[in-house]
N, C-alpha and C positions, 0 to 999 in steps of 0.2 A: 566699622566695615561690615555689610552685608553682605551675602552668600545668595546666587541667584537659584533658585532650583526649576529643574527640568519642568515646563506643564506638558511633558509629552516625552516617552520613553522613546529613547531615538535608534531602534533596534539598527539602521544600518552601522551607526557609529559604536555599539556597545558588543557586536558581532562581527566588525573589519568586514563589510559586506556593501559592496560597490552599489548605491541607491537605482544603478540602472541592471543590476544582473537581472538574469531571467531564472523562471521558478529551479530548473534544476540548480544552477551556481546556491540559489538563495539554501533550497533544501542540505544540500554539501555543508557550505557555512554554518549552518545551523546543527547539526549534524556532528561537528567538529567541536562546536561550542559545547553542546550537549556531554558530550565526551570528556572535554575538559574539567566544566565545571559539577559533573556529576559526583568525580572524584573527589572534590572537597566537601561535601556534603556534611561530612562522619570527621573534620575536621574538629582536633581537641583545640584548635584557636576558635574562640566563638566568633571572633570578628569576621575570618574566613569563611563559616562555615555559611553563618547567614546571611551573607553576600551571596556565596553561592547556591542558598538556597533561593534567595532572590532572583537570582541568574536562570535559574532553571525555571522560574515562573515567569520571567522575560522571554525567553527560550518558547516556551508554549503558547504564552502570547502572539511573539512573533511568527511562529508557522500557522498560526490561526488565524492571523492579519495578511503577510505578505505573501503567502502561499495560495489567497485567493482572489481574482482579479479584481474586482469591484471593490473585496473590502481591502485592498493595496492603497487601490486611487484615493479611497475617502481616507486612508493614513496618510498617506503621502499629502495631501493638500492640507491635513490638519498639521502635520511636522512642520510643512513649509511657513503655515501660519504663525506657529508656535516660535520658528526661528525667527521668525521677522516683526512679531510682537517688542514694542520697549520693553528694555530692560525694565524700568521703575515699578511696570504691571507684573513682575513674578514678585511671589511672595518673597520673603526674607527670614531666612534661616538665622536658630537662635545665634546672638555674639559669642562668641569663640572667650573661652578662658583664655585669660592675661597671663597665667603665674609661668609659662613655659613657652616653647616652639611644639615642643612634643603633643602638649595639651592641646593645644592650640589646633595644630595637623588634625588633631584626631575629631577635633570640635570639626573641623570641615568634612573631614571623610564621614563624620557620624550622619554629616546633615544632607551629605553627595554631591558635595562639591570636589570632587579626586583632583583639578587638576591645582585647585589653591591647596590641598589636603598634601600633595605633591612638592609643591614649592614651598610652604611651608615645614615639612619632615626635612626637606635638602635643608633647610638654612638652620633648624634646629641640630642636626647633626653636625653641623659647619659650627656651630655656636659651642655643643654642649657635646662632644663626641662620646660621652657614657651614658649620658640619658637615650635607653634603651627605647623607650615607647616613641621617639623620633624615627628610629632605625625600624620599628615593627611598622610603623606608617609607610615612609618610606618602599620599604616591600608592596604593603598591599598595592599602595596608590601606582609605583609604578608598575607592577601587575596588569591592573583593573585598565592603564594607559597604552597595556604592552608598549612598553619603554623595556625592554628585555635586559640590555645595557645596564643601566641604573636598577635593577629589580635584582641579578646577577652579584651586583657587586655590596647591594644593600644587604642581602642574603648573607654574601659570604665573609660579612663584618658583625653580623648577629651570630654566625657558628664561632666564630674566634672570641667575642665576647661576653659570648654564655656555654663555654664549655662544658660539657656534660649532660645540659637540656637537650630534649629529644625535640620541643617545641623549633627553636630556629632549624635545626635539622632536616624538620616534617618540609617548615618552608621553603629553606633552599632545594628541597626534592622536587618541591612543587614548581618553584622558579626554571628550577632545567628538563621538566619534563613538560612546561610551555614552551621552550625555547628547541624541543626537542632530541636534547641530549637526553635520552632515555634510561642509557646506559648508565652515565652517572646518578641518574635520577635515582636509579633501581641503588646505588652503593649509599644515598643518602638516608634512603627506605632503609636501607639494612643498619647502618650506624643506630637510628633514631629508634630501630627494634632492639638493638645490642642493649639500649639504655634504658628501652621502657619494653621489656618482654610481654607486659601484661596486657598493653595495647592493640587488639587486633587491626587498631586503625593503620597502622604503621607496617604493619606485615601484608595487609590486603594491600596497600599504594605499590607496597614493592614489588607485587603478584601484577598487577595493573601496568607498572611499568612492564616486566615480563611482557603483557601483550602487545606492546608498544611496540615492541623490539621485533615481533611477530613468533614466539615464543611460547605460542598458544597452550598447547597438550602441557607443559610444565607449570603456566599459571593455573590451569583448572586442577593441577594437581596439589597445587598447593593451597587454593582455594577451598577446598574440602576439605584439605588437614585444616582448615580455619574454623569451617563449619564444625569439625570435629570437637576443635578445642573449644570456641566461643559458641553454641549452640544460641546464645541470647543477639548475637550480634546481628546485624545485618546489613553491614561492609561487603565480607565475604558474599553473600548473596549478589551484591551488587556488580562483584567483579565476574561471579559465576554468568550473570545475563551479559556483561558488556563482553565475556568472552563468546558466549553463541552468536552474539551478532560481528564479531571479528571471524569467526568461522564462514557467516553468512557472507561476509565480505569476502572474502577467499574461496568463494565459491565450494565451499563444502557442506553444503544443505543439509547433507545427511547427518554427518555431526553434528551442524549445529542442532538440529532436532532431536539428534539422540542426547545431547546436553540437555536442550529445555525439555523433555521429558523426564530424563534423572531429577528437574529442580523440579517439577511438580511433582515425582514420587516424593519428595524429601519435603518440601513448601505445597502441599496440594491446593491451598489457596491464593496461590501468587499469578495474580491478574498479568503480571507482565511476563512472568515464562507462559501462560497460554499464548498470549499475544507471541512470542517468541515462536512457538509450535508454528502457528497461524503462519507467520511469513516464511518459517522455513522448509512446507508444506509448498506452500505457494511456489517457492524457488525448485521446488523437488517438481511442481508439474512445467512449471515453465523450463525446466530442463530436460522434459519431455516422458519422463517416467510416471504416465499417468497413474495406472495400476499403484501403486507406491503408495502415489498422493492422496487416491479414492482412500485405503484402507486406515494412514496414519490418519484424517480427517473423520473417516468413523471414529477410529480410538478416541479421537480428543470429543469428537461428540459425543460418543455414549459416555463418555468420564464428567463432560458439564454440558447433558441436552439443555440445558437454560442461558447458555450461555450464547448470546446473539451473537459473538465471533464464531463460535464451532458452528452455527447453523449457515452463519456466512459463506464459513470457509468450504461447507458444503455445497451449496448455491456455485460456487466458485468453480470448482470441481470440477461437477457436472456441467458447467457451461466449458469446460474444458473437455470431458469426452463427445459434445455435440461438436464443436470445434474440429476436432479430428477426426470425424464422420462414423462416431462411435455411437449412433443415436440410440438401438436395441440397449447398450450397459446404462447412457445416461437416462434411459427410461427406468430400465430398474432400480438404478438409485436414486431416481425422483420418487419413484412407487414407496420405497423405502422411507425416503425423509417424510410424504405426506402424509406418511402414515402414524409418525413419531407427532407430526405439526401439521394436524388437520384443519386447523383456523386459520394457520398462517398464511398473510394474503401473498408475500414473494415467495415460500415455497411452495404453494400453489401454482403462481405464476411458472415457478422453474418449472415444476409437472407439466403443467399445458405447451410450453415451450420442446419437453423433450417429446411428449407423448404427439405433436406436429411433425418434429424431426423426424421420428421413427414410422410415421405415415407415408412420408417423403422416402423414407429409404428404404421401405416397401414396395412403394409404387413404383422406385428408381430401374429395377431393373429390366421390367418389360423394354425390350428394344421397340424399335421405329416400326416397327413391321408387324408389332402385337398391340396393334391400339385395341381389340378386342380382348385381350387379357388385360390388359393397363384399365378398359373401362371397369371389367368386371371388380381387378381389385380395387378401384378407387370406390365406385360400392361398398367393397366390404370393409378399407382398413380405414379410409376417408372419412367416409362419414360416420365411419365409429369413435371417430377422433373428434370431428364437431361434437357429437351428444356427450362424449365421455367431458368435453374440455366447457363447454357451455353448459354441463349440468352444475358445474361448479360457479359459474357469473365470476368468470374473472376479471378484475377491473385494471388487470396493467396495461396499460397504451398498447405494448408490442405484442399482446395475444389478443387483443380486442382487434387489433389491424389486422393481423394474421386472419383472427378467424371470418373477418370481411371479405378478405380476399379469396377463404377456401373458398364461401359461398357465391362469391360471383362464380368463379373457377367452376363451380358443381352446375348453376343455374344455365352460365353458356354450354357445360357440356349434352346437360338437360336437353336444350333447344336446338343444340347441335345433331343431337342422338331423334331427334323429333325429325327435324328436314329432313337430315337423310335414309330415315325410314319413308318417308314418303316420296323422296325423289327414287326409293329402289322400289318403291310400287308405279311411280309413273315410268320410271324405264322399263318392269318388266311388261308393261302393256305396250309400250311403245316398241318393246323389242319383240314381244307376239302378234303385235298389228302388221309389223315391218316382217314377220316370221310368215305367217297368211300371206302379204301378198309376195312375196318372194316365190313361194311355193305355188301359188296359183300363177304366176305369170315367170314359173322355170324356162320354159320354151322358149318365152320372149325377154330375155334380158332380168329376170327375176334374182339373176346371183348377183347385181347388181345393189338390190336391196338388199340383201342377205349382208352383204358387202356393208353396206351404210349404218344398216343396225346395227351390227358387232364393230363398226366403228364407232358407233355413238356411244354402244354402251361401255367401251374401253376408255373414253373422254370422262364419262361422267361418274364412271368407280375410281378412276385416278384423281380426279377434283375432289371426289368424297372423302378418298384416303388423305389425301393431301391437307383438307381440313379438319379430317380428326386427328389428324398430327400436328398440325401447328396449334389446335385448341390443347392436344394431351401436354407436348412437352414445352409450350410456354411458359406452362405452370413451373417447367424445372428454373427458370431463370428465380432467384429470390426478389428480386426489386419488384416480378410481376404479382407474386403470390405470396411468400412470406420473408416481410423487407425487417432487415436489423437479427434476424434469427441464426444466419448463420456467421 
């Protein structure tokens, strides 16, 4: 008997994730996976452990595959292919040892075949009900099946016939805290500590379920007495980060950040409490307390300027004080970062981006009726902003368009500012031609002209005004002059 194996990892089926959700369901599902099999990582069962370290490298596959549309379609046609390819064309997994059922199970799960690995562990334990390595199959396989049911009851015949092991303990904790009996999950956590004190692995799952439970502030607190005791370990660690982002989930941003910065005081080079900072920063300005999120985003900059998340998170930011028509602070703290990353081509960009903003909301406040003030400061703060932002040659699309557009904007006001200097020289001669003969011909109807003049020249300052106002605050609209900016 051959064992057919997978030529294509089939993340819908390996994640219970409906092959037609759309990216948020997908992101959730995975998300959830993430969470699960995070937890078994630091498993003293190696069989578990590297499953789900496997798990979690499926895991990252999968949101790098179905999370992006193009590269979905070319998985999904290649899955479809894969399913519908003959059987005889997959390879053949080595023959399963004879001497047992047990063996046997195990020959199939080793090779990933879970649901033969499955029916085989059943029939070994129907055969031989004390050969244990039946019964440990059994578990995984219907785990790995979520068969919840059978995974439940396989469990709780491994703690009665290995009393005293912390091993079947760990896994029935495991079993009810997929099945989401949390509560008991956390008492199996504890039994499996009572027997193996030395085990940080066993105390961090219980802390874990703790957050399960939403229990938060008492697992972080027991997770640093973790820290405390196993200093080498890095379970504890793990449940310290899956607790900030349970924080983050709960919408308390600010804990969560004041968490992932404790782990970087304590861990200063753990990639994932920056990352941890990073989003819970993000969640602090999307919750509208910009100020906050400017200053915690320096900290983590100035602690790893090298670090393309903190430069990110900054970028970030300040496209969030332009957003709220904060353009003078997003300037300054573009002035700031370009000065830290003077090569950099997007913080650059950010700079040219804010230092347009802040031209704009300069210009913004001359009213309707001050296009003579509105010309003068486009003058000054305008095209101080083209030379400051093109001495630089920046090549991002949305300041390269932008700055297209200041320059027609300046070139029509240009040619605007031309005409009707010369149409207020031809009125005024027109209005001293029409002045002359009014005055020479008072006697005979001369107020007449008098008359005509000051109405023409009431026509043609209203026309003039008129078009240096729809030339000045056109520019206010962004689609006219700078499109994607705001």
């Amino acid at each position: 008997m051959s064992v057919t194996a997978p030529v294509v990892d089939d993340y819908y089926t390996l994640f219970d994730i409906d092959a037609a959700a759309d990216a948020d369901t997908i992101r959730a599902g995975l998300k959830a996976a993430r969470r699960k099999w995070r937890q078994m990582t630091g498993s003293p069962d190696k069989n578990r452990a590297r499953t789900a370290e496997q798990r979690m490298e499926q895991i990252e596959a999968a949101e790098t595959t179905l999370l992006d549309e193009s590269a979905r379609a070319a998985y999904d046609r290649e899955l479809t292919a894969a399913r519908s390819a003959p059987a005889a064309a997959a390879p053949a997994a080595p023959e399963p040892v004879a001497s047992g059922w047990g063996e046997r199970a195990k020959a199939y799960y080793d090779a990933g075949d879970v649901r033969n690995a499955f029916l085989a562990a059943k029939k070994g334990t129907d055969a031989d009900p004390a050969g244990l390595l039946a019964w440990f199959v059994y578990v995984w396989a219907a785990t790995d099946l979520k068969r919840h049911e059978d995974a439940d009851f396989a469990s709780a015949e491994l703690v009665h016939r290995m009393p005293g092991d912390p091993v079947p303990l760990e896994m029935r904790a495991g079993v009810l805290d997929g099945m989401g009996r949390y509560a008991e999950a956390e008492r199996a956590f504890r039994e499996a500590v009572a027997l193996a004190p030395a085990n940080p692995y066993y105390q961090g799952r219980a802390a874990w379920a703790m957050l399960d439970q939403g229990r938060v502030d008492e697992a972080v607190r027991e997770a640093w007495t973790l820290v405390d005791r196993f200093p080498d370990d890095t379970f504890a660690l793990k449940v310290l980060r899956a607790a900030a982002e349970y924080l983050r989930d709960r919408k308390r941003p600010t804990d969560a950040l004041a968490l992932a910065g404790s782990i970087l005081g304590r861990f200063p080079g753990d990639r994932d409490a920056v990352l941890l900072v990073v989003l819970a920063v993000q969640d602090i300005e999307a919750a509208g307390d910009i100020r906050t999120a400017v200053a915690e985003a320096w900290r983590l900059h100035d602690s790893y300027p090298d670090d393309e998340r903190a430069q990110r998170l900054m970028r970030y930011v300040i496209a969030g004080l332009r957003q709220r028509g904060m353009a003078r602070e997003a300037l300054a703290e573009s002035r700031r970062l370009l000065a830290a990353h003077p090569g950099d081509e997007e913080v650059r960009a950010a700079f040219a981006l804010s230092r347009i903003a802040e031209a704009e909301t300069r210009l913004s406040p001359a009213g309707p009726r001050s296009h003579i003030i509105l010309n003068k400061a486009q003058a000054t703060y305008y095209d101080e902003a083209i030379r400051e932002i093109e001495a630089m040659a920046p090549q991002d699309a949305d300041v390269r368009r932008a700055l297209t557009g200041m320059r027609e904007y300046h070139t029509a006001q240009t040619k605007t500012k031309v005409q009707l200097g010369l149409g207020k020289i031809v009125l005024a001669i027109v209005a001293v031609i029409l002045l002359l003969v009014g005055l020479a011909n008072i006697a005979s109807g001369g107020f007449i002209w008098l008359l005509f003049g000051a109405l023409l020249a009431w026509a043609f300052w209203g026309l003039a005004f008129r078009k240096q106002y729809q030339l000045n605050y056109k520019a206010a609209d962004p689609a006219n002059r700078t499109k994607g900016l705001r």
